[in-house]
C-alpha positions in Angstrom: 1.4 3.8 16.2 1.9 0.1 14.6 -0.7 -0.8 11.7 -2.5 -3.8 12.6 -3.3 -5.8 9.4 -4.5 -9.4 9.2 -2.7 -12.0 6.9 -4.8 -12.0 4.2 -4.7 -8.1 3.5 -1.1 -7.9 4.0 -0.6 -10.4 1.1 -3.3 -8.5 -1.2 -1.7 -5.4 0.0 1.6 -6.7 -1.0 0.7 -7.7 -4.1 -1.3 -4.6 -4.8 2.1 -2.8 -3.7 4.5 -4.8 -6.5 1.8 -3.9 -9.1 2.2 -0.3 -8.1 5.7 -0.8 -8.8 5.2 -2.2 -12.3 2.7 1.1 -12.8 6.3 3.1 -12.0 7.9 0.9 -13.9 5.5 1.0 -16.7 5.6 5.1 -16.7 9.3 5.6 -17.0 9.8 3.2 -19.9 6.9 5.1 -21.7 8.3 8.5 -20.9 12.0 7.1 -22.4 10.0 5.1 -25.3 7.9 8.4 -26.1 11.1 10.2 -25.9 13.3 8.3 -27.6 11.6 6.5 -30.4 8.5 7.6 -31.1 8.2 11.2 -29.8 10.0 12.4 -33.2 7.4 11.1 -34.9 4.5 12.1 -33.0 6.0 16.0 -33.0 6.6 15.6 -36.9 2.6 14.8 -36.7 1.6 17.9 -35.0 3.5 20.0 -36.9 1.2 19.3 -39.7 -2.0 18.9 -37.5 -3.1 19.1 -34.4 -5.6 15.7 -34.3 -2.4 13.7 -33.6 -1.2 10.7 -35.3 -0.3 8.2 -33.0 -4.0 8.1 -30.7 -7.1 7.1 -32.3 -10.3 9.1 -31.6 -11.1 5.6 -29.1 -7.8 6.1 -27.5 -7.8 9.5 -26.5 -11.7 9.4 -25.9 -10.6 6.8 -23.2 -7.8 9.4 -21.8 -9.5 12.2 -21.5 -12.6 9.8 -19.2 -9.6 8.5 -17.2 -8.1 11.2 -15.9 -11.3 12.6 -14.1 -12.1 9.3 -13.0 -8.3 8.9 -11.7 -8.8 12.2 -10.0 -12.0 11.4 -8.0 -10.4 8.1 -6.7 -7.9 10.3 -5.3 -10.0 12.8 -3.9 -12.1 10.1 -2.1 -8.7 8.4 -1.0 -8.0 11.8 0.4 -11.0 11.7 2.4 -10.5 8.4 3.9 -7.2 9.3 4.5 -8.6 12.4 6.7 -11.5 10.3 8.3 -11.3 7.1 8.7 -10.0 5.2 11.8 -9.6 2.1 10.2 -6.2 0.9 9.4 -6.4 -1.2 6.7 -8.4 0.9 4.9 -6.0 3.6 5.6 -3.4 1.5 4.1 -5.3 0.4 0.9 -6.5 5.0 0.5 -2.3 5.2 0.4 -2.3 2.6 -1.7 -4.8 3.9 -4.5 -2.9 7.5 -4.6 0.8 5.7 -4.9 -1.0 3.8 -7.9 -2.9 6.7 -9.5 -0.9 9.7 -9.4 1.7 8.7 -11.4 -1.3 7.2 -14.0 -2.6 10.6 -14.4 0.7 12.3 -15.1 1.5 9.6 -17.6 -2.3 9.8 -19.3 -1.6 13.6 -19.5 1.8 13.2 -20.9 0.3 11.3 -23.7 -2.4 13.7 -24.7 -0.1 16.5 -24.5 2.3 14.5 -27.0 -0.3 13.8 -29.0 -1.5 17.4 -29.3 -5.1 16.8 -27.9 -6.4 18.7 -24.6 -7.5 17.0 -21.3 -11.1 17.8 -21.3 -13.5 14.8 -22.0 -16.6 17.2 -23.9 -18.6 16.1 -21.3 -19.6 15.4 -17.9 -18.4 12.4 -16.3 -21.1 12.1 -13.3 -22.2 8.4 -13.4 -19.9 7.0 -15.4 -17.7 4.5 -15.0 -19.1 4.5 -11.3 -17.8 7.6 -10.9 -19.6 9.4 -7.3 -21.8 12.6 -7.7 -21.3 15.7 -6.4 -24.2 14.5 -3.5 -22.5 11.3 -2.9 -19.0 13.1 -1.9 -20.6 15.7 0.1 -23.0 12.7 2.0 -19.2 10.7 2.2 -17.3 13.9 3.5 -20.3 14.5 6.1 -19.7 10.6 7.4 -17.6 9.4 10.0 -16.6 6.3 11.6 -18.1 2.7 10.1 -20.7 4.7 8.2 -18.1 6.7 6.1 -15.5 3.3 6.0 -18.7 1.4 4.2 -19.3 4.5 2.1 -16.2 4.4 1.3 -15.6 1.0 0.5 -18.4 0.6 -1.6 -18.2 3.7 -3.6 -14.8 3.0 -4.0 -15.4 -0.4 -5.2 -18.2 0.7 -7.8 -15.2 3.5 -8.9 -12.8 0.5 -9.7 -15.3 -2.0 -11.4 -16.5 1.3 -13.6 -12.4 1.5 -14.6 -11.8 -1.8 -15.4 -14.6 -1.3 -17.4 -13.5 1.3 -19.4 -10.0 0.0 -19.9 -11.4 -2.7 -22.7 -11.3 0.9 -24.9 -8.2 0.2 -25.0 -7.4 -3.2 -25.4 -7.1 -3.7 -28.7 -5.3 -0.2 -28.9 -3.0 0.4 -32.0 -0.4 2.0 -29.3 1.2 -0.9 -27.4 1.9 1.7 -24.5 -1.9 1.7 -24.1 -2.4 -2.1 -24.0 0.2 -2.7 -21.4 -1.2 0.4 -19.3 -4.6 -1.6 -19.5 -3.3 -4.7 -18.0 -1.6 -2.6 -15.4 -5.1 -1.2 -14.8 -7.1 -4.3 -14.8 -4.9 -6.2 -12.6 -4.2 -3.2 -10.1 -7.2 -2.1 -9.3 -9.4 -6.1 -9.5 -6.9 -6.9 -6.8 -7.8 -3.8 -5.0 -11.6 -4.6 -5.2 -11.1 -8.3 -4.0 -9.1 -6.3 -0.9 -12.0 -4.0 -0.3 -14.5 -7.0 -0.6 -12.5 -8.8 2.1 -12.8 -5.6 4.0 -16.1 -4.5 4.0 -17.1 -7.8 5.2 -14.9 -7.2 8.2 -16.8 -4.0 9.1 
């Protein structure tokens, strides 16, 4: 079956796509930079502690958040992926998964080089407009226009919450971090100008 998508999502899709690249991109030369220069380093650290010494408290704090939230995005993009109808936004659900997988393995790599665990000390519910446990259930139970506006605006209060919480990071001492920020901010803003464009269309 041929994907119908208008002009105007097919460039913000495109450009959503090249950023998704750079996210790729951006993992690998970590990986090899963590590998190759600093992990040494980071290993000599944990052998004489495990707090780290490369992440500050701020830096993993922001980690640990991220991958949850990362997580739910998917889980909702799994959703729309099962339910939804609508091709565009079945395009942009692909898109979100292609951009945030490889995000979480790279945020977990980090961590686990850094010799600090994955779990944030609390619950995330509410933050960063992250969805509770009733609002995935009430999304799951939807179907048709209702669940594509659900989605769509869940998913857009999930993305403003994470550009949000990327600025714990900005002004990261790991340059890794920074650059993973921008990659953030300019991945996922794109994404909410898409779903914007599409929620009006619905």
């Amino acid at each position: 079956m041929q994907v119908k998508i208008d002009k105007k999502t097919g460039v913000l899709l495109s450009v959503i796509a090249l950023l998704a690249v750079s996210v790729a991109a951006l993992s690998i030369n970590m990986i090899s930079n963590n590998e190759n220069e600093e992990h040494t380093g980071m290993m000599d650290g944990m052998h004489h502690s495990t707090t780290g010494k490369v992440l500050s408290a701020s830096d993993a704090m922001f980690l640990q958040m991220m991958i949850p939230h990362h997580e739910q995005a998917i889980v909702m993009s799994d959703l729309a992926l099962k339910i939804s109808k609508n091709q565009e936004l079945l395009a942009l659900a692909a898109q979100i998964k292609a951009a945030q997988n490889p995000e979480i393995v790279q945020m977990k790599k980090w961590l686990a080089d850094d010799g600090r665990g994955e779990d944030p000390g609390h619950s995330m519910e509410g933050m960063g407009g992250m969805l509770s446990e009733e609002d995935l259930k009430e999304l799951s139970n939807s179907s048709g226009k209702a669940f594509d506006k659900k989605f769509i605006s869940g998913m857009i209060d999930h993305h403003i919450g994470a550009v949000e919480m990327v600025k714990m990071i900005q002004d990261s001492k790991v340059a890794d971090l920074r650059a993973f920020a921008d990659v953030i901010t300019k991945t996922q803003s794109a994404e909410i100008e898409l779903m914007r464009n599409l929620l009006e269309k619905i």
